[in-house]
C-alpha positions in Angstrom: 3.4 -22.6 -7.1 5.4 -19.7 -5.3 5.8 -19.8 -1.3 5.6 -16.2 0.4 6.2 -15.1 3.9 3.8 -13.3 5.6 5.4 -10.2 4.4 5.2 -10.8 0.5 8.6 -11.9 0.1 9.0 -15.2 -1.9 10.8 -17.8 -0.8 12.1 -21.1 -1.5 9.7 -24.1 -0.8 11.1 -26.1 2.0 11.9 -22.9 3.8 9.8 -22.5 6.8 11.5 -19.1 7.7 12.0 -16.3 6.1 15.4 -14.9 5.2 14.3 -10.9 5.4 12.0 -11.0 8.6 13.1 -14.1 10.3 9.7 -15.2 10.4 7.4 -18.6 10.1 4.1 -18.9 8.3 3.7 -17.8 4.8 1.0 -16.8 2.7 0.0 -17.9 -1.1 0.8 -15.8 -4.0 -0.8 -12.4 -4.3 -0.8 -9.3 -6.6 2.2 -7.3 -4.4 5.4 -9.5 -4.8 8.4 -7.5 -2.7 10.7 -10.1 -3.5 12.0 -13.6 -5.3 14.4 -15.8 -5.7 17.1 -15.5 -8.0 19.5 -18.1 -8.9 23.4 -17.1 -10.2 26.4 -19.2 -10.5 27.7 -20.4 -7.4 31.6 -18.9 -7.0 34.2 -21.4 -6.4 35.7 -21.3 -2.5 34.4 -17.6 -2.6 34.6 -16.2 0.4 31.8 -13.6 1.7 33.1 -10.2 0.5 34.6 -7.7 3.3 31.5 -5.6 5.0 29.0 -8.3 3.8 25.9 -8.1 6.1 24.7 -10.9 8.0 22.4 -11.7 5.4 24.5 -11.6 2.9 27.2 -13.7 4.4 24.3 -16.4 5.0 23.3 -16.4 1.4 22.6 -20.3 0.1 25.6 -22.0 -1.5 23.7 -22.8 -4.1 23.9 -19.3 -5.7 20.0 -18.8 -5.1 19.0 -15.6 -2.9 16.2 -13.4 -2.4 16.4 -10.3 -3.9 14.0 -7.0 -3.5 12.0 -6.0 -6.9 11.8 -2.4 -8.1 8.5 -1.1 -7.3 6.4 0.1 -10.4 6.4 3.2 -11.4 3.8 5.0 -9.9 2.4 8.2 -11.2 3.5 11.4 -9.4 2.0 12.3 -5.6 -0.3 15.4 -6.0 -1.6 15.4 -2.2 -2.2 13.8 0.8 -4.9 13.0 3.2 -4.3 13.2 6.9 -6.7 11.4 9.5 -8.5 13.7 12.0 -11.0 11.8 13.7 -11.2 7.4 14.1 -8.6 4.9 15.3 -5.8 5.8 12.0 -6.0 9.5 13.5 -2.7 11.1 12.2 -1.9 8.6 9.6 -1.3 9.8 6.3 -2.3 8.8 2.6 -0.9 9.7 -0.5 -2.9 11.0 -3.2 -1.1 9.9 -6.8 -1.8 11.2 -10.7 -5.1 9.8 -11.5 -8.2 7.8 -10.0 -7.5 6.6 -6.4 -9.8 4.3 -4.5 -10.9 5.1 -0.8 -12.6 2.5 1.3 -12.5 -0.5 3.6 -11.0 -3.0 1.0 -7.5 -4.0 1.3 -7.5 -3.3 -2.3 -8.1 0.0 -2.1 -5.8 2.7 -2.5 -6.5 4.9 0.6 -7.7 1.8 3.1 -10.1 3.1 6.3 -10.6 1.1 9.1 -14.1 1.5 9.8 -17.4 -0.3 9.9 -19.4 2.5 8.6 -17.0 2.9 5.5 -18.1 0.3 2.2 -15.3 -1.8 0.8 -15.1 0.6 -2.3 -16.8 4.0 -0.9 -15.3 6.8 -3.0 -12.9 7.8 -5.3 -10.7 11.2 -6.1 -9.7 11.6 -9.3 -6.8 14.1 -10.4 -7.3 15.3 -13.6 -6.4 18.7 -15.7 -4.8 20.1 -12.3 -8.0 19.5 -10.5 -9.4 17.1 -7.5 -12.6 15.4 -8.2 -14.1 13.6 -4.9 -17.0 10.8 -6.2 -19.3 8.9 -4.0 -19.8 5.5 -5.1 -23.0 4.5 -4.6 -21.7 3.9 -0.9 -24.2 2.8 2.2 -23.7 5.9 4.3 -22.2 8.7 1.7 -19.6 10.8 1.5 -19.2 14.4 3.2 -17.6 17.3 2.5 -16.8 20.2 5.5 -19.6 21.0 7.2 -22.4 20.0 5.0 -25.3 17.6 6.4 -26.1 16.3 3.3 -23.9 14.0 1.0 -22.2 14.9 -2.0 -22.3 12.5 -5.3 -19.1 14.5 -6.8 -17.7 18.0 -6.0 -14.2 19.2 -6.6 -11.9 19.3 -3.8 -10.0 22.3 -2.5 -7.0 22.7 -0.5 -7.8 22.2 3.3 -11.3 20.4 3.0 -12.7 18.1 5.0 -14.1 14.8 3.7 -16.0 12.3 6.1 -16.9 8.9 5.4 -18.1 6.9 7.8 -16.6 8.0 11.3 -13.3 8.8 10.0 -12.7 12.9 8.5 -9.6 13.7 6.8 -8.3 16.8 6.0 -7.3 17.1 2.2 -4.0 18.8 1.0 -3.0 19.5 -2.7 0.5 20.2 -3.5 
């Protein structure tokens, strides 16, 4: 089984710090690998090459390093949602091609810190050059502007406000 720091980067087995963060502890394998270990023949007397960086220079002699992975291509940012209101005030999400998950679970793909907010507590779809904003069944509901009541799905424009739980973001299409 794979070691990882506590930063996603695999690394070898009997290390106990890692070789990107300069950190101890590790984590076991999970779905969002950064990094791994890659083995290549080991250069005779080869000295590190001119400009090397630290890192580099303290690569194993056995030929294995850590080396980052390509991310996956992701479909194409269409928006954003910027935090008004709760303790990720001015942070930023992006909104990509597709179905995007907002909620409290680390899975999700817009995560909100709040206790009012369910682990999977709505979704916006982006479909046919339009914003689609569901509720998913969550324990409190999902808002839109200044409405008192809670939406089950409505179609987002530029410059709305949704609230769920305590948190409001403001909603930007590009």
């Amino acid at each position: 089984m794979a070691k990882f720091c506590a930063n996603g980067h695999q690394i070898e087995d009997s290390w106990e710090v890692c070789p990107y963060c300069q950190r101890t502890g590790y984590q076991s394998a999970g779905p969002a690998l950064k990094t791994r270990v890659e083995s290549e023949a080991p250069r005779e007397g080869a000295a590190p090459r001119e400009g090397a960086t630290l890192r580099e220079a303290a690569a194993p002699a056995d030929g294995r390093r850590t080396v980052l992975l390509a991310d996956k291509r992701k479909p194409p940012v269409v928006g954003w949602f910027v935090v008004l209101t709760g303790e990720q005030k001015g942070e930023d999400f992006r909104i990509r091609e597709g179905q995007n998950t907002m909620g409290s679970a680390p899975d999700a793909d817009i995560v909100l810190r709040d206790t009012a907010i369910s682990g999977k507590h709505a979704s916006l779809r982006y479909k046919d050059e339009k914003f689609t904003i569901t509720d998913l069944d969550s324990s409190n509901g999902t808002f839109l502007n200044d409405r008192t009541d809670p939406i089950a799905r409505e179609e987002l424009k530029d410059n709305d406000v949704v609230r769920i739980g305590e948190v409001s973001l403001k909603f930007k299409c590009l």
